[in-house]
OpenMM code with the backbone's topology and positions (N, CA, C; nanometers):
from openmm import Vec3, app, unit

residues = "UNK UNK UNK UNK UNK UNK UNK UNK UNK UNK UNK UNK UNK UNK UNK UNK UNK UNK UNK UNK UNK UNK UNK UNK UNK UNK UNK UNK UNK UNK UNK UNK UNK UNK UNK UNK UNK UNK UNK UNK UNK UNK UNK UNK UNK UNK UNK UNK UNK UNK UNK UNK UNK UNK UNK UNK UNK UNK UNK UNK UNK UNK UNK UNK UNK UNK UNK UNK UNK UNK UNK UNK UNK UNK UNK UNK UNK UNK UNK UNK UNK UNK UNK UNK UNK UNK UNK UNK UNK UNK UNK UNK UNK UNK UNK UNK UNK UNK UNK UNK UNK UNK UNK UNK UNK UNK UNK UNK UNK UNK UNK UNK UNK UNK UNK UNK UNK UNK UNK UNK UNK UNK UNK UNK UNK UNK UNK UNK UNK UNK UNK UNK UNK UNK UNK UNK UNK UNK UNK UNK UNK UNK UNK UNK UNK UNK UNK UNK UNK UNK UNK UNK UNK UNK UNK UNK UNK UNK UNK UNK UNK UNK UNK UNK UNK UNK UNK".split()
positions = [
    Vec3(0.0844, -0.1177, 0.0000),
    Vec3(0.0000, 0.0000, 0.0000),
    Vec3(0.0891, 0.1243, 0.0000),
    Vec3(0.0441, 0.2364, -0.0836),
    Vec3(0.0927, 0.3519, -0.0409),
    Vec3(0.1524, 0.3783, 0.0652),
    Vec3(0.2782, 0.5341, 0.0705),
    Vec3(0.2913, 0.5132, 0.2200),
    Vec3(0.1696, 0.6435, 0.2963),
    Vec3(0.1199, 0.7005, 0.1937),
    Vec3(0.0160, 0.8141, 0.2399),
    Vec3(-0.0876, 0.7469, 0.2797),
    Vec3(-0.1551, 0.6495, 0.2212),
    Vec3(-0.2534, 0.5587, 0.2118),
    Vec3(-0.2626, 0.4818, 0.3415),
    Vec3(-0.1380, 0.4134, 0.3534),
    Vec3(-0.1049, 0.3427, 0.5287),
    Vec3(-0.1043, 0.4281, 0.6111),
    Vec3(-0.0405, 0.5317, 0.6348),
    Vec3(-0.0823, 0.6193, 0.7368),
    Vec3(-0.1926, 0.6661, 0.7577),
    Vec3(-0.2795, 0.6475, 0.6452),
    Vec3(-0.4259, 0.6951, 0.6551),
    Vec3(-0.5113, 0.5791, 0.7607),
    Vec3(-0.4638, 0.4965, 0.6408),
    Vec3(-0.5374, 0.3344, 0.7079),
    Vec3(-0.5020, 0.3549, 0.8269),
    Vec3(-0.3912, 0.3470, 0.9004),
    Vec3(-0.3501, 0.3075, 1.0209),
    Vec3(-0.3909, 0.4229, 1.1257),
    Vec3(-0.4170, 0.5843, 1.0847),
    Vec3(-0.4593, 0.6690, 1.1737),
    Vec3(-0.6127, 0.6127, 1.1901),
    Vec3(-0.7008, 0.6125, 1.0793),
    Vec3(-0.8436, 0.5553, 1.0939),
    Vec3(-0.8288, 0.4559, 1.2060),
    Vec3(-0.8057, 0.3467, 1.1696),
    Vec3(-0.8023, 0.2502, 1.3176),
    Vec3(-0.7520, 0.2871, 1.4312),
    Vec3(-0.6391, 0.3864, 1.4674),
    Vec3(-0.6289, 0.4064, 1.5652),
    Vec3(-0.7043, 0.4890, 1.6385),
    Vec3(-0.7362, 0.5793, 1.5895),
    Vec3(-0.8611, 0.6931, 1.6736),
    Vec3(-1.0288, 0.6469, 1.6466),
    Vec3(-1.0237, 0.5300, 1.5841),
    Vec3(-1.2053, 0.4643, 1.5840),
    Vec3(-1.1241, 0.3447, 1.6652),
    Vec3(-1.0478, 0.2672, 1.7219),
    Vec3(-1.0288, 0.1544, 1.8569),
    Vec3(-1.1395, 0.1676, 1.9631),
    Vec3(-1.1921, 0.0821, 1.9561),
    Vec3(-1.2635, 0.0878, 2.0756),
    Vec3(-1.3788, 0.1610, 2.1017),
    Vec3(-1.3922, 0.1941, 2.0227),
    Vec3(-1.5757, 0.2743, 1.9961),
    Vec3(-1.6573, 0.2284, 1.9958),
    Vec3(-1.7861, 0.2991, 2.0997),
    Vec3(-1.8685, 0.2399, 2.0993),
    Vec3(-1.9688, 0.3309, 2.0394),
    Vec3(-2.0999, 0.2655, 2.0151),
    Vec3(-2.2519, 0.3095, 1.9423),
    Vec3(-2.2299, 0.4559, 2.0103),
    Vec3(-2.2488, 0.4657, 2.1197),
    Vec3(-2.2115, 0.5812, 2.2152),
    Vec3(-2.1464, 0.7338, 2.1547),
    Vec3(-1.9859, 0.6704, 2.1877),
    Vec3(-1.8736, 0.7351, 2.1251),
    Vec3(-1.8969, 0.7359, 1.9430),
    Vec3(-1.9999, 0.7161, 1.8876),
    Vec3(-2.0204, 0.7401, 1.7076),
    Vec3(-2.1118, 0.8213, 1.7083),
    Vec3(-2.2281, 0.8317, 1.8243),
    Vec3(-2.3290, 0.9413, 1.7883),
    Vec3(-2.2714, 1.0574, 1.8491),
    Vec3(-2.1340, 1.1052, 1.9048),
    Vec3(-2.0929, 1.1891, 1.9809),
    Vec3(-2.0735, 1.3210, 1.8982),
    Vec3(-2.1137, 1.4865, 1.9227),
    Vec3(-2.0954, 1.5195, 1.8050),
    Vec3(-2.0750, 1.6749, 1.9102),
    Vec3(-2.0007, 1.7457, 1.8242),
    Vec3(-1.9965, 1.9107, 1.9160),
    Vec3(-2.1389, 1.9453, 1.8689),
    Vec3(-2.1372, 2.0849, 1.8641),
    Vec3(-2.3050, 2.1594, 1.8644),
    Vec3(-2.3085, 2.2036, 1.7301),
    Vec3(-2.3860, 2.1237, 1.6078),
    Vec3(-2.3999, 2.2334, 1.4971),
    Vec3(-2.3095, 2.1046, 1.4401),
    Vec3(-2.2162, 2.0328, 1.4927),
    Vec3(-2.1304, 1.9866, 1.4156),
    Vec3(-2.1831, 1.8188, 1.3807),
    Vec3(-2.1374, 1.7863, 1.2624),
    Vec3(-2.1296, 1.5823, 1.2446),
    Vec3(-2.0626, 1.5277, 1.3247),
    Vec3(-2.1566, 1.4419, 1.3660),
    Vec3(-2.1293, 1.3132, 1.5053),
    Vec3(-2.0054, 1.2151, 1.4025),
    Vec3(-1.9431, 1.1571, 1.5335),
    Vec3(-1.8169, 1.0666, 1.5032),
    Vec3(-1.8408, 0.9922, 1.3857),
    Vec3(-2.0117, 0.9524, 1.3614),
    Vec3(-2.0020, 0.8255, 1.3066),
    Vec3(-2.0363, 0.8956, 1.0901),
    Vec3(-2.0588, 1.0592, 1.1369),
    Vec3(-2.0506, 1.0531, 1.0088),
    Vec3(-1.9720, 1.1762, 0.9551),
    Vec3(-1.8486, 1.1517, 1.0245),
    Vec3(-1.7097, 1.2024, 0.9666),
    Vec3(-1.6666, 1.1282, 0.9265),
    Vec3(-1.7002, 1.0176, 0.9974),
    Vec3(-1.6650, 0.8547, 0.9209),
    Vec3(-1.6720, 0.8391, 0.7826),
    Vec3(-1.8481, 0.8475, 0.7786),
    Vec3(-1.9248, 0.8112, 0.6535),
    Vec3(-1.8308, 0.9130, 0.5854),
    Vec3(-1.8301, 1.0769, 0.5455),
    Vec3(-1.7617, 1.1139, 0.5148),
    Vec3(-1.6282, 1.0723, 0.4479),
    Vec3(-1.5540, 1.0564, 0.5144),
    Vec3(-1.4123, 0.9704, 0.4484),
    Vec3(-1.4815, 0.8556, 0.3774),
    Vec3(-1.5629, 0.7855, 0.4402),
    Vec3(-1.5938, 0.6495, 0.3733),
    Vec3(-1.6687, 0.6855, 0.2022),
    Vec3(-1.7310, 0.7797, 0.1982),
    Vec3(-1.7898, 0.8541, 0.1096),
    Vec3(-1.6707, 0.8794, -0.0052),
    Vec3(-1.5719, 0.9580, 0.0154),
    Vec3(-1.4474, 1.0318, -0.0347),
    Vec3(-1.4131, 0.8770, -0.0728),
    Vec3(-1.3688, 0.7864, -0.0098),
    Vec3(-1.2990, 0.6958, -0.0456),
    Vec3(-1.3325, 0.5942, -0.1688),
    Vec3(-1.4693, 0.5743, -0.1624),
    Vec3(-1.5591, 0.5180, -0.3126),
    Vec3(-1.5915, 0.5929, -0.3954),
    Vec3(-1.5873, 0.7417, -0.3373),
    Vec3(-1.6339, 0.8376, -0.4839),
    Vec3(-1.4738, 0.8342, -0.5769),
    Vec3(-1.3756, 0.8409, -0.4660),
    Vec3(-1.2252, 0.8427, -0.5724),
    Vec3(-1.2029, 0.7217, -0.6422),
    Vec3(-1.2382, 0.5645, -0.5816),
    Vec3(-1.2405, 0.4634, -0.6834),
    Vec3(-1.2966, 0.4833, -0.7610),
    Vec3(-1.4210, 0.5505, -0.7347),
    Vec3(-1.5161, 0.5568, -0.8768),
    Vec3(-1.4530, 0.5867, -0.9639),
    Vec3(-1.4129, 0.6976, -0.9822),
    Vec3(-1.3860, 0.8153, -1.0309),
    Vec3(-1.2235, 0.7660, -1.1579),
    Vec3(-1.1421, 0.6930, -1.0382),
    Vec3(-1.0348, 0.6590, -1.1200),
    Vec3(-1.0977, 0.5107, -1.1935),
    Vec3(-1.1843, 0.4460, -1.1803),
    Vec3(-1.2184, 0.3540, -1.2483),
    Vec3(-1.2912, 0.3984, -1.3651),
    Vec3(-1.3657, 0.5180, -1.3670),
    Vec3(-1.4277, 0.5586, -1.4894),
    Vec3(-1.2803, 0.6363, -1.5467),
    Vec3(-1.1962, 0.6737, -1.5545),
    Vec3(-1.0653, 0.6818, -1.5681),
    Vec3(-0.9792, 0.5654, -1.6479),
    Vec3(-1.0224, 0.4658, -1.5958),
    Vec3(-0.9430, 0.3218, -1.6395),
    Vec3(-1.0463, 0.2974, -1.7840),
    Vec3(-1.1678, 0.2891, -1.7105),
    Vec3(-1.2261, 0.2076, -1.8374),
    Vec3(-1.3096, 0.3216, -1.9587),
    Vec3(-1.2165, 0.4559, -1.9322),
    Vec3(-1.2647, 0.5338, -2.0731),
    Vec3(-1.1441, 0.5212, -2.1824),
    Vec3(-1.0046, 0.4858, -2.1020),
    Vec3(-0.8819, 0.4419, -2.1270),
    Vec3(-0.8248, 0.5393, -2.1666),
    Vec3(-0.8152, 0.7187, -2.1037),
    Vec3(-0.7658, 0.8222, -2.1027),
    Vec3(-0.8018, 0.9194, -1.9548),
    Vec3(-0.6721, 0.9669, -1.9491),
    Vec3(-0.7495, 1.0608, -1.7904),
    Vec3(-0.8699, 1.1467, -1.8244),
    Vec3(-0.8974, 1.1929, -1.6932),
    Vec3(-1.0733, 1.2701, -1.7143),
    Vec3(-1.0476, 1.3699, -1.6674),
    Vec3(-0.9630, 1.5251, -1.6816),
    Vec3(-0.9464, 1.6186, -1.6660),
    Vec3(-0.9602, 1.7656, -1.7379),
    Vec3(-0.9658, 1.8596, -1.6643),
    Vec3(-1.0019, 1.9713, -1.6961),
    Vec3(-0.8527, 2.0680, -1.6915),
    Vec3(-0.8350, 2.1661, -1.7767),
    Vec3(-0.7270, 2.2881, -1.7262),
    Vec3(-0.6794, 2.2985, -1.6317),
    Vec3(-0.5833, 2.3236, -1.5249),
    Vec3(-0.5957, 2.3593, -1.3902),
    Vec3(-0.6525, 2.5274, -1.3885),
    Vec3(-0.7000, 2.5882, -1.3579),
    Vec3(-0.6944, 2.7305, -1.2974),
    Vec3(-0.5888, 2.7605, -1.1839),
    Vec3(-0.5490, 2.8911, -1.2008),
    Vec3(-0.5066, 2.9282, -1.0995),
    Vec3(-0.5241, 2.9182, -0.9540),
    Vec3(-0.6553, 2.9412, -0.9411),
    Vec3(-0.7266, 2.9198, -0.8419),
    Vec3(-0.7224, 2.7436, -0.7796),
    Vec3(-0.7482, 2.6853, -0.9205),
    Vec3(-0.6556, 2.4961, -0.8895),
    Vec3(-0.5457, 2.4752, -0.8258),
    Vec3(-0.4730, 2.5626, -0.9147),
    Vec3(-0.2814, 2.5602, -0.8957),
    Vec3(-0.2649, 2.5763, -0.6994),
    Vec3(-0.3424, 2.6915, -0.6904),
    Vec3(-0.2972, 2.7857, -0.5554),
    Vec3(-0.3936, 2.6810, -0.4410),
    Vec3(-0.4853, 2.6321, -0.4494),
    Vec3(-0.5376, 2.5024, -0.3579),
    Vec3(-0.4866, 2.3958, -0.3544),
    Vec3(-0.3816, 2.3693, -0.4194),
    Vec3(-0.3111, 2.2401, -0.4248),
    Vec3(-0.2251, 2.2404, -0.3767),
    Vec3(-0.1729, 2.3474, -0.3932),
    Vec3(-0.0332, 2.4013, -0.3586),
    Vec3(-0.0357, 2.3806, -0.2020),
    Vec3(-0.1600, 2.5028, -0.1741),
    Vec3(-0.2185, 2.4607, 0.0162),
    Vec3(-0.2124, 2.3341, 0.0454),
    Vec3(-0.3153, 2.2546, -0.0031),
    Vec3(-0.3273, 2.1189, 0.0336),
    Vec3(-0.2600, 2.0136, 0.0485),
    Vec3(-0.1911, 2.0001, -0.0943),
    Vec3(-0.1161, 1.9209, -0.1279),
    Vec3(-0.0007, 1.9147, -0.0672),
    Vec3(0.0259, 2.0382, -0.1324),
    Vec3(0.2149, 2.0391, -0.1304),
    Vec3(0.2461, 2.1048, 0.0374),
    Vec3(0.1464, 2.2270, 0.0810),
    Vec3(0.1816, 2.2283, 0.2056),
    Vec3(0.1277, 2.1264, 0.3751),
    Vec3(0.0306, 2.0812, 0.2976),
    Vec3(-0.0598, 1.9451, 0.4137),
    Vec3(-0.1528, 2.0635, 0.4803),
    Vec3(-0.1709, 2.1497, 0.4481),
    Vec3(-0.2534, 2.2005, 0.4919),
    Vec3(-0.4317, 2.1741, 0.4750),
    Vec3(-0.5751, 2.1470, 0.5241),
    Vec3(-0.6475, 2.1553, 0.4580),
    Vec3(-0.7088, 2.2778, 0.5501),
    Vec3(-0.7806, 2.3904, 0.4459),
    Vec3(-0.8317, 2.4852, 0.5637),
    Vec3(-1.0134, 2.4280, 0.5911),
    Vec3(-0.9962, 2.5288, 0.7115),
    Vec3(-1.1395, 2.5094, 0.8222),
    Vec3(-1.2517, 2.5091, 0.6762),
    Vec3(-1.4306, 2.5129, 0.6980),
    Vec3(-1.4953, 2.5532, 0.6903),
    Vec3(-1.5513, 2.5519, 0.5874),
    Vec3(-1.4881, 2.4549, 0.4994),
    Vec3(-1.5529, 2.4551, 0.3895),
    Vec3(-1.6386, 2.3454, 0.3657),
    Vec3(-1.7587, 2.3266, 0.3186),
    Vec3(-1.9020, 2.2531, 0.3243),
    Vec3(-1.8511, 2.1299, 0.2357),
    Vec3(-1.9034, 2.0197, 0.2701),
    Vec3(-1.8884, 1.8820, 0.1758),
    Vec3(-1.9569, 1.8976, 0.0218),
    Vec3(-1.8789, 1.8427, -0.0897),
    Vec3(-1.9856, 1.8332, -0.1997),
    Vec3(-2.0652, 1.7432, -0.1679),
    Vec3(-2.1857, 1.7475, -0.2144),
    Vec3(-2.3281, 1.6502, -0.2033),
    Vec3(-2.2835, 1.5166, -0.1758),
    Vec3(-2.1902, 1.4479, -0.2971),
    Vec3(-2.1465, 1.3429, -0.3337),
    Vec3(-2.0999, 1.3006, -0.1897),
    Vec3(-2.0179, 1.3388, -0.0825),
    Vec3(-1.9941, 1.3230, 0.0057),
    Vec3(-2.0473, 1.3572, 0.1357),
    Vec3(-2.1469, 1.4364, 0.1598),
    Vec3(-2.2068, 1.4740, 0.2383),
    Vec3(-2.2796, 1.3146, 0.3149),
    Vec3(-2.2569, 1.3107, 0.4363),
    Vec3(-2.3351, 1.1682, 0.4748),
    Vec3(-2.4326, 1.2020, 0.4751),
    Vec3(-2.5396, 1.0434, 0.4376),
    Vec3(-2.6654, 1.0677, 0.4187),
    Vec3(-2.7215, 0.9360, 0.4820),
    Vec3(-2.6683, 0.8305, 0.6191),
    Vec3(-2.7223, 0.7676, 0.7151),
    Vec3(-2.6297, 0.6532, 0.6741),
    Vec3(-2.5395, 0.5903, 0.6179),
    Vec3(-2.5205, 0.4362, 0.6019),
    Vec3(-2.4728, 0.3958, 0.7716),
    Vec3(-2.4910, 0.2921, 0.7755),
    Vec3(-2.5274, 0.1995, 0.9385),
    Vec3(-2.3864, 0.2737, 0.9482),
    Vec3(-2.3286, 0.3090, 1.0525),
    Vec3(-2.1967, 0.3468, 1.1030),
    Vec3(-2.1613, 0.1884, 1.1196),
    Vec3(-2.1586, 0.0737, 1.1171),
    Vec3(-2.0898, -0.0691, 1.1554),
    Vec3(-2.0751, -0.0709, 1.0359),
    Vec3(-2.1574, -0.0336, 0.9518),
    Vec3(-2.0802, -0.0660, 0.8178),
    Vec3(-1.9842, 0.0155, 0.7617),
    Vec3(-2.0115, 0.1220, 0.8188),
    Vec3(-1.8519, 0.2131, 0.7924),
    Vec3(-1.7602, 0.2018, 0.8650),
    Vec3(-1.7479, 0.1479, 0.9452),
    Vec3(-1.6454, 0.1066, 1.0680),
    Vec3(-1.5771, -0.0381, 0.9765),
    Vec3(-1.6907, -0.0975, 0.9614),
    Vec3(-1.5912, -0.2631, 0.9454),
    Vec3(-1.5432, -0.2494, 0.7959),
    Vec3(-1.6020, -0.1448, 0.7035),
    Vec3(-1.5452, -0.1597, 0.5589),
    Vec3(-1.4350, -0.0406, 0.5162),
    Vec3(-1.4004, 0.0560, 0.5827),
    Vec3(-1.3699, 0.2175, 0.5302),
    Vec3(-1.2456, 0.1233, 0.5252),
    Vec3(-1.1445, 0.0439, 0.6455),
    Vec3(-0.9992, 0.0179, 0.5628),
    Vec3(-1.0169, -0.0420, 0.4315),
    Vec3(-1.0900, -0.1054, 0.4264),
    Vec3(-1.1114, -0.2212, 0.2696),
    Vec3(-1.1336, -0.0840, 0.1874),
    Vec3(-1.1811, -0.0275, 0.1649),
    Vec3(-1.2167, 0.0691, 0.0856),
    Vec3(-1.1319, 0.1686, 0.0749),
    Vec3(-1.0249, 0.2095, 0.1601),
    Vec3(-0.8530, 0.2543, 0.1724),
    Vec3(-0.7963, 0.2009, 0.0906),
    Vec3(-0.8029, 0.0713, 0.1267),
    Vec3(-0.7383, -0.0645, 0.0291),
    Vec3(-0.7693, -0.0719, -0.0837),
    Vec3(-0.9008, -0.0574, -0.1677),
    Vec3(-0.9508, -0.0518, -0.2625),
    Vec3(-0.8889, 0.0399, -0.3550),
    Vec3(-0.8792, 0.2048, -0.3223),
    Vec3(-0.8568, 0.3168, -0.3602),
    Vec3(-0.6927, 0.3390, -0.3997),
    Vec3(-0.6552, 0.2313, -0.2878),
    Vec3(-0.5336, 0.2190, -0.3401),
    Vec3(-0.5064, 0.1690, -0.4616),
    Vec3(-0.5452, 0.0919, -0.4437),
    Vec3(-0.5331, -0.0453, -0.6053),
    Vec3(-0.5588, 0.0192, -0.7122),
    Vec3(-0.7040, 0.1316, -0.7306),
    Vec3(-0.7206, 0.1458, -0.8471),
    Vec3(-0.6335, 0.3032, -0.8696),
    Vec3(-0.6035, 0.3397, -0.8203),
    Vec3(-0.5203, 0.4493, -0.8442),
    Vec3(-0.3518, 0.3926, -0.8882),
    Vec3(-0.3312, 0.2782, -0.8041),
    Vec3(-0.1857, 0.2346, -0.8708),
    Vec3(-0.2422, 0.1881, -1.0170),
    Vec3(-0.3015, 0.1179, -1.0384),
    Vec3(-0.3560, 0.1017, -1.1692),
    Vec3(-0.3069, 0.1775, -1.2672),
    Vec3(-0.4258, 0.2876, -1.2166),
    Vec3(-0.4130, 0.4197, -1.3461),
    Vec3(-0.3069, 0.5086, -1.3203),
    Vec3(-0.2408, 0.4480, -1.2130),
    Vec3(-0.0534, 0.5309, -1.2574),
    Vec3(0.0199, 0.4296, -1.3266),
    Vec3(-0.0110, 0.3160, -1.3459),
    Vec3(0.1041, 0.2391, -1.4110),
    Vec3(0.0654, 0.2420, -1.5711),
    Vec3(-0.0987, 0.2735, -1.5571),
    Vec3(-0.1087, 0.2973, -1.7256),
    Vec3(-0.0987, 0.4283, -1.8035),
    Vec3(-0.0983, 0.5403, -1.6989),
    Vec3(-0.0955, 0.7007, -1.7753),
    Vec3(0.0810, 0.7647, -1.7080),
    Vec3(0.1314, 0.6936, -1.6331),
    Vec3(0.2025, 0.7368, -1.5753),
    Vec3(0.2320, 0.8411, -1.4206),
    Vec3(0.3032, 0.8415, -1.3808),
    Vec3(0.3286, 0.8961, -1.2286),
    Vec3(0.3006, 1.0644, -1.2445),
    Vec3(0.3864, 1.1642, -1.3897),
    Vec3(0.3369, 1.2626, -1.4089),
    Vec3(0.2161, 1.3188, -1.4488),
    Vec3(0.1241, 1.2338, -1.5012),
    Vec3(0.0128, 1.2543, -1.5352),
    Vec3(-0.1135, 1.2997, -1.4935),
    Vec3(-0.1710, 1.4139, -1.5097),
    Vec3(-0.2682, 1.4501, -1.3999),
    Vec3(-0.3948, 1.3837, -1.4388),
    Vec3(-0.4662, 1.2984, -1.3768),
    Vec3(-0.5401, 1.1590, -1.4116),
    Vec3(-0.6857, 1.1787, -1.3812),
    Vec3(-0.7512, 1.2898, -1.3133),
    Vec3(-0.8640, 1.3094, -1.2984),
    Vec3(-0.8785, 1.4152, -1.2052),
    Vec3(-0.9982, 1.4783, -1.1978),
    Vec3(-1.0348, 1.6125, -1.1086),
    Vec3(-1.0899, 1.5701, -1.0371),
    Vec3(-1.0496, 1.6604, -0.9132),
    Vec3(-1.0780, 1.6862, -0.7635),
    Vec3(-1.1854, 1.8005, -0.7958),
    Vec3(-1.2723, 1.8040, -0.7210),
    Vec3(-1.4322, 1.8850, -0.7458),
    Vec3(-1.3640, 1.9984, -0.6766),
    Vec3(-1.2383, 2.0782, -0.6148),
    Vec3(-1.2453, 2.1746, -0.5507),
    Vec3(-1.0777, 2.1893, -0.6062),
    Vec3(-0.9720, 2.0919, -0.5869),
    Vec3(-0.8546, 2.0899, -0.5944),
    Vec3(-0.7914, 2.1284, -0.7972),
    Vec3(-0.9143, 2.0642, -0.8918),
    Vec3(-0.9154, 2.0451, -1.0162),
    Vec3(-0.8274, 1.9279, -1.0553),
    Vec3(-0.7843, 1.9659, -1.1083),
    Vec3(-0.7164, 1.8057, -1.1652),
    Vec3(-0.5447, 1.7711, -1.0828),
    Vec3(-0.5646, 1.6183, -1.0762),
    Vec3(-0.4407, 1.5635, -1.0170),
    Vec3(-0.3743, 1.4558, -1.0681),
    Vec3(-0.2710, 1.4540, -1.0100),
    Vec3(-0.2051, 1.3337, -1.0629),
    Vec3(-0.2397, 1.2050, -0.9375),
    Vec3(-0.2075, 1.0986, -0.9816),
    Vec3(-0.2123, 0.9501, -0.8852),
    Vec3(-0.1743, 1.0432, -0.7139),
    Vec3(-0.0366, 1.0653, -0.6940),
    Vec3(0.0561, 1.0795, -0.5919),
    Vec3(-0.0631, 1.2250, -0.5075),
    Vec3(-0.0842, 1.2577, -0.6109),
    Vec3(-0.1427, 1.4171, -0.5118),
    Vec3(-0.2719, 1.3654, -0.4766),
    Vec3(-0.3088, 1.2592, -0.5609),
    Vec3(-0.4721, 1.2259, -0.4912),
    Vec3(-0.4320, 1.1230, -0.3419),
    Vec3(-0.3360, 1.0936, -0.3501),
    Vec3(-0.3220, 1.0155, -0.2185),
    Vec3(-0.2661, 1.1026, -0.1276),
    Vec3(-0.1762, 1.1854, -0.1279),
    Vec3(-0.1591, 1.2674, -0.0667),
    Vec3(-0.2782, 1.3760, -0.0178),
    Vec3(-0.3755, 1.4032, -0.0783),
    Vec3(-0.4988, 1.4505, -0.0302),
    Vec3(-0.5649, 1.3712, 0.0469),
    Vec3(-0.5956, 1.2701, 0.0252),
    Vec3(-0.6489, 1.1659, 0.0937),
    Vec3(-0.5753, 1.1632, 0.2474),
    Vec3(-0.4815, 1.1657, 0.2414),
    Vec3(-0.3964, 1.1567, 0.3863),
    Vec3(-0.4581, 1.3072, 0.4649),
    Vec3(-0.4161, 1.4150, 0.3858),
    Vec3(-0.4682, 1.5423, 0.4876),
    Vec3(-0.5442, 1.5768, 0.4822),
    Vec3(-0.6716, 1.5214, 0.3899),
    Vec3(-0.8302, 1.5216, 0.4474),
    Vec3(-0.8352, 1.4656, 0.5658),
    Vec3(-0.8231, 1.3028, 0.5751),
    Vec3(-0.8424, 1.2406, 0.6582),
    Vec3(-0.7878, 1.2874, 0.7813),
    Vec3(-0.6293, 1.3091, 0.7632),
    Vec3(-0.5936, 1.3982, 0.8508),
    Vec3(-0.6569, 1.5045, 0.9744),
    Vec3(-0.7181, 1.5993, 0.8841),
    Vec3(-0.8028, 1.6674, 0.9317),
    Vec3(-0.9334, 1.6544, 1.0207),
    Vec3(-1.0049, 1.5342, 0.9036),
    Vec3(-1.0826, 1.4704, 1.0440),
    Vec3(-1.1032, 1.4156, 1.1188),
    Vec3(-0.9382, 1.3361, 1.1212),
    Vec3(-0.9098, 1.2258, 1.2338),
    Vec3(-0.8941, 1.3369, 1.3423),
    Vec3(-0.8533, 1.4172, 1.4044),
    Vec3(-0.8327, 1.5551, 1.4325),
    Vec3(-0.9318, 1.5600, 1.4772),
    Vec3(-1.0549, 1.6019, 1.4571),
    Vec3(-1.1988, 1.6440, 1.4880),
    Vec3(-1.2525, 1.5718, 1.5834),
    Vec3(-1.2349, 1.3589, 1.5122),
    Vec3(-1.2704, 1.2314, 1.5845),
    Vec3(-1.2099, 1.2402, 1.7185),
    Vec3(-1.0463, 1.3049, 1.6925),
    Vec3(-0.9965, 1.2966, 1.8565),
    Vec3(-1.0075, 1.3974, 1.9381),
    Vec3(-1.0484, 1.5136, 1.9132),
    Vec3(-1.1344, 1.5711, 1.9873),
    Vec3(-1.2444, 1.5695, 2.0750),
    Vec3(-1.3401, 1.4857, 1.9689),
    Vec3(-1.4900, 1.4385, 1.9763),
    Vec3(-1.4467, 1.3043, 2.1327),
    Vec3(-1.3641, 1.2444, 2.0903),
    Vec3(-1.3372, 1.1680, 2.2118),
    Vec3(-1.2998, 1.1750, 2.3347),
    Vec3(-1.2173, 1.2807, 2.3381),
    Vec3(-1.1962, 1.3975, 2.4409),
    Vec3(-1.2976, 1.4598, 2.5228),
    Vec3(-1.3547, 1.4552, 2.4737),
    Vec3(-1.5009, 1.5128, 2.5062),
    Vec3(-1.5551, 1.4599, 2.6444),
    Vec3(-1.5134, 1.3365, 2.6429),
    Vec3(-1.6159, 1.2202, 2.7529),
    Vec3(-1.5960, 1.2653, 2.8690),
] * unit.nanometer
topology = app.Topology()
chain = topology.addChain("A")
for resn in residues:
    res = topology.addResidue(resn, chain)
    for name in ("N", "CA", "C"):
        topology.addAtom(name, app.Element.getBySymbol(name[0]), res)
C-alpha cells in the first residue's frame, strides 16, 4: 500500500479503537457526530475509486485545465498538508445515514480498494500525469490524490480525537 494511504489506514483505526454506538453518535453543537465524519471519508474513499475507475475504463485521464485558483489550492493542500477550516462537503460526500458498523468494518477495505485502483491508473498514464479532477482541488495526478487523501483524513481524524476527548 501507499505510504500516504497506510498512514491513513492506520490513523483511521487508531482513533475509531474501541468505539462504541455511544462514542459514534458523539458530536460538538452544529457539528457531524463521530459516526458521520466517518461516513464522510468512507464517502471520499468510493467516490475516488469511482472516479479513477471511470478513468481506467474510458482508457484516457478525465481532466479539466488547472486554474489558478486549482494551482494555488493544491499548492495549500497538497504540497503544504494544509487543509483549511470551513468549507461545506460536496453533495457526493455529504453523509446521508449508512449503518456506522458498516462504515467502521469496511472504510480500511475501501482505503485498500482506492489504493489499487489508483496504482492502476498510474502504471497505465504514468506517475506525471494529472489523471482526474478533484471537485475543488481540479485536476491531479495519482501521488497528489493520495496525498490529499492523507490530509483530508488527517483533518478529520483531528476532529474524531477531539470528539473523544469530550467524555
Amino acid at each position: 500500500m501507499d505510504f500516504y494511504l497506510q498512514k491513513l489506514h492506520s490513523a483511521v483505526t487508531s482513533v475509531t479503537e474501541g468505539m462504541s454506538r455511544e462514542d459514534l453518535s458523539r458530536r460538538a453543537p452544529g457539528k457531524w457526530c463521530v459516526a458521520e465524519v466517518l461516513e464522510h471519508l468512507y464517502l471520499t474513499y468510493t467516490g475516488t475509486s469511482k472516479g479513477f475507475q471511470r478513468v481506467l475504463d474510458a482508457g484516457v485521464p478525465m481532466v479539466s485545465s488547472p486554474t489558478l485558483k486549482h494551482r494555488l489550492s493544491t499548492i495549500v493542500v497538497v504540497g503544504l498538508g494544509h487543509m483549511p477550516e470551513g468549507r461545506k462537503a460536496p453533495a457526493h460526500a455529504t453523509p446521508r445515514g449508512i449503518a456506522p458498523e458498516k462504515v467502521m468494518t469496511e472504510i480500511g477495505a475501501q482505503i485498500a480498494a482506492m489504493d489499487e485502483v489508483i496504482a492502476r491508473a498510474e502504471a497505465k498514464y504514468g506517475a506525471q500525469t494529472r489523471v482526474l479532477d478533484h471537485p475543488i482541488l481540479g485536476p491531479l495526478t495519482a501521488a497528489q490524490w493520495r496525498k490529499f487523501h492523507w490530509v483530508h483524513g488527517r483533518h478529520h481524524l483531528r476532529q474524531i480525537h477531539r470528539l473523544r476527548e469530550r467524555t
